[in-house]
C-alpha positions as CSV (number, residue, x, y, z in Angstrom):
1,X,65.8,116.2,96.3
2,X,66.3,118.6,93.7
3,X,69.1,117.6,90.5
4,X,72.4,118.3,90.8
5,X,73.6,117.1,87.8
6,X,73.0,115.0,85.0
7,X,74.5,111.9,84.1
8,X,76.2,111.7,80.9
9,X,79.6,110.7,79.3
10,X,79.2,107.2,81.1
11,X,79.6,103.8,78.9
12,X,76.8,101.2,78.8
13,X,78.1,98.0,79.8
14,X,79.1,95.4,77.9
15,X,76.0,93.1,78.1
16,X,73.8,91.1,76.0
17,X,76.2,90.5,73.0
18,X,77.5,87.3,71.3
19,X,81.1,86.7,72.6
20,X,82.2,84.1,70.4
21,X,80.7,86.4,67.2
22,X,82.5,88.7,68.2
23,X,85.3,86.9,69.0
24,X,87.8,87.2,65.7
25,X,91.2,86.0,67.1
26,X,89.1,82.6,69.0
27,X,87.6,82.2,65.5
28,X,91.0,82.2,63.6
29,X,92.4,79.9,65.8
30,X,89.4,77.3,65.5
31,X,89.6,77.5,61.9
32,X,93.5,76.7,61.6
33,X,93.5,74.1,64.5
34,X,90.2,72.2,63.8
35,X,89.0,73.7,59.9
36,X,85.9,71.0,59.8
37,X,84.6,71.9,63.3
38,X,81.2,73.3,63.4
39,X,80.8,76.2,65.7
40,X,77.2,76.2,65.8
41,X,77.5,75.4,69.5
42,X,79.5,77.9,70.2
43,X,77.2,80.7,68.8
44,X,74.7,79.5,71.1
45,X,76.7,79.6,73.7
46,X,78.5,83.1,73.3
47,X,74.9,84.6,73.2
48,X,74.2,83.0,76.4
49,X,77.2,83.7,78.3
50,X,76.9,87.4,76.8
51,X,73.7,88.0,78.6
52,X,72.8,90.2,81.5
53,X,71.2,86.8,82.9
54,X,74.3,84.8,82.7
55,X,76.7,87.9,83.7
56,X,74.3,88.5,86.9
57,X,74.2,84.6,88.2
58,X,78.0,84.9,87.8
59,X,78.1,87.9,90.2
60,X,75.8,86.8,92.6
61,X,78.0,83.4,92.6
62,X,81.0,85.4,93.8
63,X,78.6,87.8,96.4
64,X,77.0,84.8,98.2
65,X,79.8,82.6,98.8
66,X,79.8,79.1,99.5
67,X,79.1,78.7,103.2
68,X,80.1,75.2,105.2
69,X,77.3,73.1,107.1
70,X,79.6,70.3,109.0
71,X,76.9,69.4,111.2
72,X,73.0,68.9,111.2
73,X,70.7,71.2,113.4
74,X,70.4,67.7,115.4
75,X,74.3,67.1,115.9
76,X,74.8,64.6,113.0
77,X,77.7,65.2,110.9
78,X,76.6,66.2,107.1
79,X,80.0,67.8,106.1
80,X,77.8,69.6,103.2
81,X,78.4,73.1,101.2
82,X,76.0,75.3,100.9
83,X,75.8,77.5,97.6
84,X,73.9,80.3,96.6
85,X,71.0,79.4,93.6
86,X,73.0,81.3,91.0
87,X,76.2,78.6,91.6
88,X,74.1,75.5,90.6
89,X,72.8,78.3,87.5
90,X,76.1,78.2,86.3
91,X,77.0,74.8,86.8
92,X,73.7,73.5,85.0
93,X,74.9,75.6,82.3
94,X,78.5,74.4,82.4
95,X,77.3,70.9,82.3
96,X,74.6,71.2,79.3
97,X,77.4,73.1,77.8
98,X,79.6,70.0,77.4
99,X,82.6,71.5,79.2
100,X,82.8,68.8,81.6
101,X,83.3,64.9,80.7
102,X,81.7,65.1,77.3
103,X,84.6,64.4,74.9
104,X,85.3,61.1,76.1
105,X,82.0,60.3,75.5
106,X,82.1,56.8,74.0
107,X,79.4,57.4,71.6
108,X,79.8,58.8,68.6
109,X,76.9,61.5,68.2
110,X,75.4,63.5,71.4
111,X,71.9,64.2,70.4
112,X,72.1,67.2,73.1
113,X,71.5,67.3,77.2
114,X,69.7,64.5,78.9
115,X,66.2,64.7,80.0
116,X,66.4,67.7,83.4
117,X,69.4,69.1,81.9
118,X,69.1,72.7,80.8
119,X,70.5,73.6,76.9
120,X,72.3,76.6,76.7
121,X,69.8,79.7,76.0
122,X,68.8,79.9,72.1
123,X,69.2,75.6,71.7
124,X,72.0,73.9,70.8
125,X,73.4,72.2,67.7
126,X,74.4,68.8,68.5
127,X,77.8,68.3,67.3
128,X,80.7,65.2,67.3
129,X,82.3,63.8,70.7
130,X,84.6,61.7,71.2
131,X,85.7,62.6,67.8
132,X,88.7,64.5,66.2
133,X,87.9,68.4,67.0
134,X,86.5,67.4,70.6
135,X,89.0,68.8,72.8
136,X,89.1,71.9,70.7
137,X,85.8,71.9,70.6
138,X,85.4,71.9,74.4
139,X,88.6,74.2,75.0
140,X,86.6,77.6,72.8
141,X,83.7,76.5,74.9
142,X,85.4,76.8,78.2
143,X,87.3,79.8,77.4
144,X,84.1,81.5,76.5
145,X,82.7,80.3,79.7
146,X,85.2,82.0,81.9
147,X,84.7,85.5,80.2
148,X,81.8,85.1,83.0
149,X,84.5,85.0,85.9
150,X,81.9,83.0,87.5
151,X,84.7,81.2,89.7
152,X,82.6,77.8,89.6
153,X,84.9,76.1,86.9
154,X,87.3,74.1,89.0
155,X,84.8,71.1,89.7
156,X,84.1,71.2,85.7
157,X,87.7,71.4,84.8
158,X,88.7,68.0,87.0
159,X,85.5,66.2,86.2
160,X,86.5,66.8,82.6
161,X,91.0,65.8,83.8
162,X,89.8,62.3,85.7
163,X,89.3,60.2,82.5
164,X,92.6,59.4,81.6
165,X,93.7,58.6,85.3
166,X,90.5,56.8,86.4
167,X,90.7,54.2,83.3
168,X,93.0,52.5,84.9
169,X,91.0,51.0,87.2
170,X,88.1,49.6,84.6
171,X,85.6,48.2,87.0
172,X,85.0,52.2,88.4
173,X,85.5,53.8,85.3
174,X,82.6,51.2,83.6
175,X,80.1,51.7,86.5
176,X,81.2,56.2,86.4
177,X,81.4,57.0,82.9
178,X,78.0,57.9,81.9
179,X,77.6,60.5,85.1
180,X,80.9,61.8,83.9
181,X,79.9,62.4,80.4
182,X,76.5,63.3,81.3
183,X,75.1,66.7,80.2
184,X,72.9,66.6,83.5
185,X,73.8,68.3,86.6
186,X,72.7,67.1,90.1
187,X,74.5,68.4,93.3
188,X,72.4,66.2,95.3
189,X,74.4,63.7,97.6
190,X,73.5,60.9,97.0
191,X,74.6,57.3,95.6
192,X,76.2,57.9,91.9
193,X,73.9,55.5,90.2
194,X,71.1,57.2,91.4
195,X,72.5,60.4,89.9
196,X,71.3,62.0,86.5
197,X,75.5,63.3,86.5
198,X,78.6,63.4,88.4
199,X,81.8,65.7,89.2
200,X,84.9,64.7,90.1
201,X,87.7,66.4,92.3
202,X,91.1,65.6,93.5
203,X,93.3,65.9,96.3
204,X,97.3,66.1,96.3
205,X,98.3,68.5,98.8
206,X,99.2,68.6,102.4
207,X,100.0,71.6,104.7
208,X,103.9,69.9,105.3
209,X,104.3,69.2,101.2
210,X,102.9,71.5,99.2
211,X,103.4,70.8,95.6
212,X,106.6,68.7,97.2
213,X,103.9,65.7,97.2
214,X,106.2,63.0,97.2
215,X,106.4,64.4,101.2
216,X,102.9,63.8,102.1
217,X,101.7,61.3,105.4
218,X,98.3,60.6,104.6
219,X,98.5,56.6,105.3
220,X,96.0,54.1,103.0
221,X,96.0,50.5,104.6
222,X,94.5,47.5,102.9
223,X,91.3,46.7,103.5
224,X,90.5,44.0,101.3
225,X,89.0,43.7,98.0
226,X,86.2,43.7,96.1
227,X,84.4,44.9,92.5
228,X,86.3,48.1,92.3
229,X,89.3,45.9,93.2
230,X,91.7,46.6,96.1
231,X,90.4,48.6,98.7
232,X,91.9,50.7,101.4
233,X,91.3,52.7,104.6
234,X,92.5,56.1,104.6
235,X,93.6,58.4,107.3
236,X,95.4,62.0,107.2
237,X,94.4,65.1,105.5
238,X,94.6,67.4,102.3
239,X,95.4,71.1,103.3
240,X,94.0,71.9,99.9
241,X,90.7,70.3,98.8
242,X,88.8,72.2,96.0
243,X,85.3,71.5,95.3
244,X,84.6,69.2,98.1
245,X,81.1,68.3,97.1
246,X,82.4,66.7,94.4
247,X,81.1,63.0,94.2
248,X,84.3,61.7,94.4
249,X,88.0,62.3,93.9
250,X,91.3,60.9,93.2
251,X,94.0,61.9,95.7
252,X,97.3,60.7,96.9
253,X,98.2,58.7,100.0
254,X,101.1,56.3,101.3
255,X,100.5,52.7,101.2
256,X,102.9,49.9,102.1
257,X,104.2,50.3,98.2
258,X,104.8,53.8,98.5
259,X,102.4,56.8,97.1
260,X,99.3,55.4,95.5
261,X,96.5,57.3,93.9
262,X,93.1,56.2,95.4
263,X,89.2,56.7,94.2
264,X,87.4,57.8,96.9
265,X,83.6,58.7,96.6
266,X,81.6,60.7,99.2
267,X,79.1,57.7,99.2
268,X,79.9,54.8,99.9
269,X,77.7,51.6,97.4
270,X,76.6,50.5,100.4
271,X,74.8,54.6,100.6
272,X,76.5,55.5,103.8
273,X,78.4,58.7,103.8
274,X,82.7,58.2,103.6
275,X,84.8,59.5,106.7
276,X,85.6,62.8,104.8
277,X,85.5,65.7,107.0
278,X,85.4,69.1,105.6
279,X,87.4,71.1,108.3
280,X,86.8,74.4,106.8
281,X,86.7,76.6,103.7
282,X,89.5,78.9,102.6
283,X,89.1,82.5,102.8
284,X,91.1,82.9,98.8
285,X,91.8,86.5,97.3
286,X,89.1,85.6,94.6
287,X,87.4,82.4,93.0
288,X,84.9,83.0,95.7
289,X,82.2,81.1,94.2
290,X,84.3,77.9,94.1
291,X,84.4,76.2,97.5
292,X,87.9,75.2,98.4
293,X,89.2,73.4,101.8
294,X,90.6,71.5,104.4
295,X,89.1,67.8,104.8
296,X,90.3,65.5,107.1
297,X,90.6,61.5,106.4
298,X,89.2,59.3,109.3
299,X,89.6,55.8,108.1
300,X,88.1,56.8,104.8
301,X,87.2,53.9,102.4
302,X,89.3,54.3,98.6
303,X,90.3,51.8,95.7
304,X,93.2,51.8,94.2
305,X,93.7,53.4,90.6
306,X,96.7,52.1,88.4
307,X,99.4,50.5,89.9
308,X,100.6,50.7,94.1
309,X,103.3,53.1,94.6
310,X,103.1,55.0,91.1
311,X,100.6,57.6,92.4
312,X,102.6,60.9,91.2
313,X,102.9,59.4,87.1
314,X,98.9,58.5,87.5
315,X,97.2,61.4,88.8
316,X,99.4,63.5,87.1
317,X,97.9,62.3,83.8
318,X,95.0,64.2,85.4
319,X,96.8,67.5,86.3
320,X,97.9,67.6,82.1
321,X,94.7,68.1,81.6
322,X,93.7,71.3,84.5
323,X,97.1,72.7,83.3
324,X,95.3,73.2,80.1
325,X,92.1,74.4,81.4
326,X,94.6,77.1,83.4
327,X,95.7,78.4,80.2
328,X,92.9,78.5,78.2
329,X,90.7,79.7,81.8
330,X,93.6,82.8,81.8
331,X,92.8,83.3,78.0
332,X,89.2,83.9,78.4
333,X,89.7,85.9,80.9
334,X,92.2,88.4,79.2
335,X,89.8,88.3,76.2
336,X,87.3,89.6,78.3
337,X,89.1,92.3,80.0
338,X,90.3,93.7,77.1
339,X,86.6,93.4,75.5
340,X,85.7,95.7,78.9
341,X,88.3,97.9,78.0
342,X,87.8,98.6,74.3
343,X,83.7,98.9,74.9
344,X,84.8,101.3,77.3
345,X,87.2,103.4,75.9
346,X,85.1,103.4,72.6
347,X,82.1,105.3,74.4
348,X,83.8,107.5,76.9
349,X,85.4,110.7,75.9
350,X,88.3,112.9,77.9
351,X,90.2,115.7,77.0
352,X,88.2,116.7,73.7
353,X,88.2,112.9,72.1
354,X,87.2,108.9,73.1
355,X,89.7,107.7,74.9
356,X,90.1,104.9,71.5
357,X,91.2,107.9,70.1
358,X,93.9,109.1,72.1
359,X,97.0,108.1,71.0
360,X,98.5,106.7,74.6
361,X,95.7,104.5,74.7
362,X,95.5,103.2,71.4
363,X,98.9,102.0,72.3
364,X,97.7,100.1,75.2
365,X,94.6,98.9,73.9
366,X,96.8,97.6,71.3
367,X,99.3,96.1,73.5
368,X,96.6,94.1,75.1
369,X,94.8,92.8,71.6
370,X,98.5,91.4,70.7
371,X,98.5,90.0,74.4
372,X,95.4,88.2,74.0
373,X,95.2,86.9,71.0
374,X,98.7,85.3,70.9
375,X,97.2,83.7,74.5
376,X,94.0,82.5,72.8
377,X,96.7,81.1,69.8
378,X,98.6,79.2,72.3
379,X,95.6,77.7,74.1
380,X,93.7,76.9,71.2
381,X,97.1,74.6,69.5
382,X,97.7,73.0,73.0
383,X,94.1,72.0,73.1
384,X,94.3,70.7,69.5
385,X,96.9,67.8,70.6
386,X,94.6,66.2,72.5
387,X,92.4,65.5,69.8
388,X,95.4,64.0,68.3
389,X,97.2,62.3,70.9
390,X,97.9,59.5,68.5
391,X,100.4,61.5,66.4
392,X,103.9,61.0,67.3
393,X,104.4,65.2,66.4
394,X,101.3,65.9,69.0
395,X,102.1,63.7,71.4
396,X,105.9,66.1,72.1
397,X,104.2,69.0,71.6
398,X,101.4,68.3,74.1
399,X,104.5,67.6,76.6
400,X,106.2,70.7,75.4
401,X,103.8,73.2,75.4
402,X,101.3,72.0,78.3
403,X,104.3,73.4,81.1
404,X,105.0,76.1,78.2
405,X,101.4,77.6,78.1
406,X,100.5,77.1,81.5
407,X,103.7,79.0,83.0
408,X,103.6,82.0,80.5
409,X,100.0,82.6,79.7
410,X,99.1,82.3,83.6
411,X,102.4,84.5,84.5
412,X,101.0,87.4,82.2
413,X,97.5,87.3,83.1
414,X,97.7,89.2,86.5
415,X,99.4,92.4,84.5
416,X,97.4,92.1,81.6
417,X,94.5,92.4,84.3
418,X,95.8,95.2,85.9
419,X,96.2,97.1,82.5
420,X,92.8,96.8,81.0
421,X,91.6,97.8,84.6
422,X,93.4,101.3,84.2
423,X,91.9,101.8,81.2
424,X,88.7,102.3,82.8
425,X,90.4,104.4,85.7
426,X,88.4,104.2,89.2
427,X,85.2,102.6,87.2
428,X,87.2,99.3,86.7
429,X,88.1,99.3,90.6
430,X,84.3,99.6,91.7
431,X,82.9,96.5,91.8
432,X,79.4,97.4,91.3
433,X,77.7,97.3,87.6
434,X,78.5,95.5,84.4
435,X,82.2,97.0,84.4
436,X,82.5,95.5,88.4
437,X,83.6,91.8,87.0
438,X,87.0,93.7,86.3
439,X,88.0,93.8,89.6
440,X,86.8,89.9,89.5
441,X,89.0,89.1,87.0
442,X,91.8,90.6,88.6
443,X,91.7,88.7,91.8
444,X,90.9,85.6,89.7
445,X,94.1,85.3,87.8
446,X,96.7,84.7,90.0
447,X,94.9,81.5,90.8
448,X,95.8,79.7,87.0
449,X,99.0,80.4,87.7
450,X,99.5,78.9,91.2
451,X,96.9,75.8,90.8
452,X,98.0,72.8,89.2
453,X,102.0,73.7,89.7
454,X,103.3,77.6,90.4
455,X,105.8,78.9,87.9
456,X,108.7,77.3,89.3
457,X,107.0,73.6,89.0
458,X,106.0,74.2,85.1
459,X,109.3,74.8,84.4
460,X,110.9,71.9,85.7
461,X,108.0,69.9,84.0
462,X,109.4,71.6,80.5
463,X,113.2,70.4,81.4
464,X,111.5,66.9,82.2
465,X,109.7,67.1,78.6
466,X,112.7,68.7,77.2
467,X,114.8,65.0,78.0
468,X,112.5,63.5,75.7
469,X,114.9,62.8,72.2
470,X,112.3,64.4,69.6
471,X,112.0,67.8,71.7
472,X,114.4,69.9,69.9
473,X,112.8,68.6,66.3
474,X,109.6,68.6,67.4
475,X,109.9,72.5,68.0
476,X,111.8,73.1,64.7
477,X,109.1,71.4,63.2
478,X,106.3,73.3,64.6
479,X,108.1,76.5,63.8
480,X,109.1,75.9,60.9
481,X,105.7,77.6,58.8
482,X,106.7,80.7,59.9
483,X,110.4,80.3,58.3
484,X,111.5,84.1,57.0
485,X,108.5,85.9,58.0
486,X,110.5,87.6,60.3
487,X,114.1,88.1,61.2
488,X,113.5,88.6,65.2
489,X,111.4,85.3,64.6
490,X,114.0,83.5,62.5
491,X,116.5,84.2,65.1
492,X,114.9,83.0,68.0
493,X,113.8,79.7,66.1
494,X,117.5,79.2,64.9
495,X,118.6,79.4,68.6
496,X,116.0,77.2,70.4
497,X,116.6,73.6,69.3
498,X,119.8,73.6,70.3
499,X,119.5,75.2,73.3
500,X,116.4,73.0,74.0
501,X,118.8,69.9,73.4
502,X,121.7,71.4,75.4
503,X,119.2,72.5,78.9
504,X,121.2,70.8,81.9
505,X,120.2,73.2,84.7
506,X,117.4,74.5,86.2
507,X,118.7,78.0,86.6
508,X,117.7,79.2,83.0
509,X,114.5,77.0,82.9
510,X,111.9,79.9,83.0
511,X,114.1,82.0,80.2
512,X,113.6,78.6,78.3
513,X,109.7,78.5,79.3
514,X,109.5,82.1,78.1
515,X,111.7,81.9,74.6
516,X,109.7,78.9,73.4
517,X,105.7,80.5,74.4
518,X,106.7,83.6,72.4
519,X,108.3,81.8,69.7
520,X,105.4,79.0,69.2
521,X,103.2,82.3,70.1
522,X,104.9,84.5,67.1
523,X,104.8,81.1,64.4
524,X,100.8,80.5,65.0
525,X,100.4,84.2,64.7
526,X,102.0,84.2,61.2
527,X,99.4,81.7,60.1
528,X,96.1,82.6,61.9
529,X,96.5,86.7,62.3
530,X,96.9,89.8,60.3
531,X,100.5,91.5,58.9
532,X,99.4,93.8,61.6
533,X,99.2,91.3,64.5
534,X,102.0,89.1,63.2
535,X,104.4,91.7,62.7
536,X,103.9,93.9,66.0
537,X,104.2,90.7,67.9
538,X,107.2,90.2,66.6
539,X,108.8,93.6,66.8
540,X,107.4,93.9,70.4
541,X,108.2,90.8,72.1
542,X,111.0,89.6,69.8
543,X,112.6,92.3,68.4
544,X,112.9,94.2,71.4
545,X,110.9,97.4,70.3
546,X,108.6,97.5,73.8
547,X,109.3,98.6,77.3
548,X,108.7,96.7,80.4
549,X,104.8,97.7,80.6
550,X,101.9,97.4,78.7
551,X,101.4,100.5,75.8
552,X,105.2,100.9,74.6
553,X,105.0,99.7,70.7
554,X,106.8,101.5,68.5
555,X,104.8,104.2,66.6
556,X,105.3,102.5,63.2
557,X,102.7,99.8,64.4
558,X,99.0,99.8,62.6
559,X,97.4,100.5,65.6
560,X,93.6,100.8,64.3
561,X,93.6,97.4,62.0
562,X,94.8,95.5,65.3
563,X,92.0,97.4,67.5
564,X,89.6,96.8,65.1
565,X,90.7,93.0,65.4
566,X,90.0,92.6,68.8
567,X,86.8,95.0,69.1
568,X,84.1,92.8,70.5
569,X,81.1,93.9,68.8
């Protein structure tokens, strides 16, 4: 065919790059939350998440989705998921990675992966678990991770949320612990101690309950006792069961005490296969890769975890934990829109300059540096109070800002999406190519936001932490650094202990949510970002100098220092 034109005038995608060198706002935040940590690990994993390899697997993930096998070619029932190779790519990775079970580790020094586990691309440092700067640690790893928008984290993010819950019942916990902390990967089905490593799931909901769990029917009945302790038999169902080849989960059912929370593994000791039948996978708007469904109970064999009747307080010690990983998931995927965006923008050119150049779009590209990095702020100090859960300070701010960072950070993720997508006009809404992951991320953020409690649920959870007595000076406390920085700042901190102690109804909850994210946002900003950050974040979302979409700061703002900020290479 002869040429009709020549291609030119089109960006090169954003591939093969370090995204945690390149990552200035995750790097601030690491330093001012955990100043000893060393990041070694996380240079070797930004390379290999930046890589065409890495970016491919998590494409193909999402392109060959999970498909369900419920019975053998010979009519047995197998109940099995099948995934495409580039799935069990990304989880080997996850895994070596240490963003699973790895900082409960109960040694002291991880000498790197076990023998069949993969390292991340380029080797990696070992580095401190189980130690102060773990969490945090973990947390930059995970949000790096999800720059990928590979959709396969859910299964990493509860194996990592079971520890807490699942001590309570020592006898499992003993026998589980090394898969859980394992750096191996192995999504064979088979006995657990036969298992280089092991993932964890749960499941809460019901089609009649919803996040209302305290209405669900699933009925446990004793059935005895044993080394795990007391044993039940379980019947009913979970309308929503992510990650169902798990190799076991914790989930909610009704036994003669009331609501329990229950272990239940898909093999059995004995190495028969539970009653768990997988009735179908959901058809979601995106996480594709991530195999979520319907299971059915049919006198299904569990142990109970903690004590009968108190299942809510005890698998909810798990859910702190996901509501995290939904913050800091939504974080690393803003920072990688916007990363999309500016490598964009910075090569294409319209009307006579690059689009960085033109004045509209510096405004929005702007807009969405402030956005991200005050996300990435917020995740990273959340994070940090895990590492220090024996501190009386970290322990209310880990109850404050959990509902806090997972209602506003999620909330703002699905605009922020939608944004950096414009900026690469039809090219972001192709999905085809380096720059198709935007329309990824777009479908994938609504799903932080509704997983692990929607926005109304996170704000009654901050009214429930708000009842604590040191809320109110907790806050003052933590906001306190930033004291006379800035008026709009000074102002808003002045008014929120007192309307934190005062909060008696529900109607102004998500006004609250909002006021304290953008004033915790603003006071971590004044110690971990530029003038230039600090004080448009301020004026913007403060001081009322923005309009109701992204790109409206006022023109006084240093637009190129904050774009130069957030470029990615």
């Amino acid at each position: 065919m002869p040429a009709t034109h020549e291609v030119f005038n089109q960006p090169a995608p954003l591939v093969d790059v370090n995204l945690f060198a390149g990552n200035q706002p995750l790097q601030a935040a690491l330093a001012f939350n955990a100043p000893a940590l060393d990041t070694a690990h996380l240079h070797a994993l930004g390379q290999q998440v930046g890589s065409a390899d890495m970016q491919n697997h998590a494409r193909l993930a999402n392109v060959f989705t999970p498909q369900l096998k419920s019975h053998s070619r010979f009519g047995h029932r197998i109940d099995q998921v099948e995934f495409h190779p580039s799935y069990h790519a990304l989880m080997t990775a996850a895994t070596a990675a240490g963003l699973h079970g790895t900082p409960w580790a109960q040694t002291r020094r991880d000498a790197g992966p076990p023998q069949g586990a993969a390292a991340p691309s380029g080797g990696s440092e070992p580095h401190e678990v189980g130690s102060v700067g773990a969490h945090t640690l973990r947390a930059a790893g995970f949000m790096l991770f999800t720059e990928l928008e590979p959709s396969m984290l859910c299964p990493i993010s509860m194996t990592y949320a079971v520890t807490p819950a699942l001590k309570d019942n020592p006898a499992i916990y003993q026998d589980w612990a090394p898969q859980l902390t394992s750096r191996a990967y192995d999504p064979a089905l088979k006995l657990w101690k036969d298992k280089a490593g092991v993932t964890m799931g749960m499941g809460m909901t019901e089609k009649q309950g919803g996040s209302d769990v305290r209405a669900n029917t699933t009925q446990a009945v004793p059935d005895g006792s044993d080394g795990w302790g007391q044993r039940f038999s379980v019947t009913g169902h979970k309308w929503f069961f992510s990650a169902p080849m798990c190799d076991a989960f914790l989930i909610l059912a009704q036994t003669p005490a009331g609501l329990s929370c229950l272990f239940l593994p898909r093999v059995l000791p004995d190495g028969s296969l539970n009653q768990l039948h997988i009735q179908r996978l959901k058809d979601k708007l995106g996480n594709k890769a991530n195999a979520s469904s319907e299971v059915e109970f049919t006198g299904a064999t569990a142990w109970l975890v903690g004590e009968e009747g108190r299942g809510v307080p005890q698998i909810l010690a798990m859910g702190t934990l996901t509501r995290l990983d939904c913050a800091l998931g939504t974080s690393g995927l803003m920072r990688h829109a916007l990363s999309i965006a500016l490598h964009h923008t910075a090569q294409r050119s319209a009307f006579g300059k690059k689009l960085i150049d033109q004045p509209l779009m510096k405004n929005v590209l702007a807009d969405l540096a402030l956005e991200s990095e005050a996300a990435t702020a917020l995740s990273l100090r959340l994070a940090r109070s895990f590492d220090r859960s024996g501190d009386a300070h970290e322990q209310a701010m880990q109850r404050l800002l959990t509902p806090v960072a997972k209602f506003w950070i999620c909330k703002r993720g699905s605009h922020f999406a939608q944004e950096a997508m414009e900026c690469l006009g039809g090219n972001g809404y192709v999905e085809e190519g380096g720059e198709g992951i935007m329309a990824r991320i777009y479908r994938e953020m609504p799903v932080n936001s509704i997983w692990e409690g929607a926005g109304n649920i996170m704000a009654l959870d901050l009214l429930r932490a708000l009842r604590k007595a040191d809320a109110g000076a907790a806050l003052a406390h933590e906001l306190a650094p930033a004291q006379g920085m800035h008026p709009a700042l000074d102002h808003l901190a002045a008014s929120l202990p007192n309307r934190v102690e005062l909060m008696a109804t529900e109607m102004e909850a998500r006004r609250l949510a909002q006021d304290v994210a953008l004033a915790v946002q603003a006071a971590l900003l004044a110690q971990t970002a530029p003038a230039a950050v600090f004080s448009a974040f301020c004026d913007s979302r403060l001081a009322g100098h923005w309009g109701h979409s992204f790109g409206s700061l006022g023109a006084g703002v240093d637009f190129d220092a904050i774009i130069a900020r957030a470029m990615p290479t």
